[in-house]
N, C-alpha and C positions, 0 to 999 in steps of 0.2 A: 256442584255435583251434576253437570253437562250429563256423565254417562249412566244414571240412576238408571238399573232396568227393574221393575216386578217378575219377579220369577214366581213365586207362588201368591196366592190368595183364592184363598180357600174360606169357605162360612158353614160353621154347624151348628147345629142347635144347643143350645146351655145342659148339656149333660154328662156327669164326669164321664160316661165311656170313650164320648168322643174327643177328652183330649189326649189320650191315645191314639188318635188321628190326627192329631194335629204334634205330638211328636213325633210322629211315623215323618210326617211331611217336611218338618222342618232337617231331621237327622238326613232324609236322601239331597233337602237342600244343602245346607252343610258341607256334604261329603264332597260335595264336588266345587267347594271353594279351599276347603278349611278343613280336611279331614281331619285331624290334630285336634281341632276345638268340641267335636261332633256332639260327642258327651256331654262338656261341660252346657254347650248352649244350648243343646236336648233340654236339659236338666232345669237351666232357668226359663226357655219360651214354656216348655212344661208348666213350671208354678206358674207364670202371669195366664197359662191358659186357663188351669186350674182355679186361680183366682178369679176370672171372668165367671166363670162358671158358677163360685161361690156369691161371689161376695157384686157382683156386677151385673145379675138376673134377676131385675126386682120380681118376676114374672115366674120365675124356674124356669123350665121347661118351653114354657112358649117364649123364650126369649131367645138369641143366639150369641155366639164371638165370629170374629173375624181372623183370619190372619195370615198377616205380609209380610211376606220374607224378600228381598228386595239388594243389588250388591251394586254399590259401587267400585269397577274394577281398577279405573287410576287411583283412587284411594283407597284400595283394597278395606270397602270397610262392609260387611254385612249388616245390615240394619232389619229388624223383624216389630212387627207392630201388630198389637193383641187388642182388638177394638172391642170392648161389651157394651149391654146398654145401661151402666149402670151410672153412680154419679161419682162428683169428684172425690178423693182425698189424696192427703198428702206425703209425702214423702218424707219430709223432716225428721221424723224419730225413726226411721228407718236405714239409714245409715251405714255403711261396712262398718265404722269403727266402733257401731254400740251394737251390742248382742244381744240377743234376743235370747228370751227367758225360755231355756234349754227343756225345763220341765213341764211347759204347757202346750198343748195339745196339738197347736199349728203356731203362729205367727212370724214363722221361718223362711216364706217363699219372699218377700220383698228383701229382707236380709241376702238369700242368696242372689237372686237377680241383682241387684248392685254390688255383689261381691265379684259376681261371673262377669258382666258388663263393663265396658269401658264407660258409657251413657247411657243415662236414665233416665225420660220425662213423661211429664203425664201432660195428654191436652181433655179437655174437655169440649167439646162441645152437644149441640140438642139431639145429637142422635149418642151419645153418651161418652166414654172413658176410654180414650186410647194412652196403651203404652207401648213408649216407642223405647228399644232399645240396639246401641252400636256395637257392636266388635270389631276390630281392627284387626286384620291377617295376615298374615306374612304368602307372599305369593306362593306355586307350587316350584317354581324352579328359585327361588330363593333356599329353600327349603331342603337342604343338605347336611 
């Protein structure tokens, strides 16, 4: 991945308002790779924001997220990465093909983020929880 550029990164503070700034940012990203996808990838950088927020601010408030949105254009692939400081967990029972229990109150956003995504991973390290995820594009002169 020779041509990796950072197009955005951007840092606010662990508060749900501000991840509505953080799908403000990603949707004008998007739009100008991928406009086709806009929504749906909205939709999932949204939950892993919102999940930072939650579940990734041992602190609330005095903590923050990260987030890089970031395009390789020979492999037309958009890659976005949702950093909190919070700690690890896993992936495993989160899954597309197992559903998430429709009547309870959230446990829906890692469901859809692997639904929406092509690639899924969590890294850890001491400054805490990143989630990195890929989408794959179809160029815009392809696109007829």
């Amino acid at each position: 991945m020779h041509d990796l550029q950072v197009i955005v990164e951007r840092r606010w503070q662990s508060h749900p308002c501000n991840v509505h700034e953080a799908r403000a940012a990603t949707r004008a990203f998007v739009d100008s790779y991928a406009a086709d996808l806009t929504d749906l990838i909205e939709l999932a950088i949204g939950e892993a924001c919102a999940n930072a927020v939650e579940h990734g601010s041992p602190q609330g408030e005095g903590n923050f997220f990260v987030l890089r949105c970031l395009v390789t254009v020979t492999s037309h692939q958009l890659i976005f990465e949702v950093q909190d400081q919070g700690t690890e967990f896993s992936l495993k029972e989160n899954t597309p093909e197992r559903m998430p229990d429709l009547t309870a109150e959230g446990g829906r956003g890692l469901f859809l983020i692997r639904s929406i995504m092509d690639n899924v991973a969590l890294e850890t390290s001491r400054d805490g929880l990143t989630v990195r995820m890929i989408k794959t594009f179809l160029p815009a002169d392809s696109q007829q």
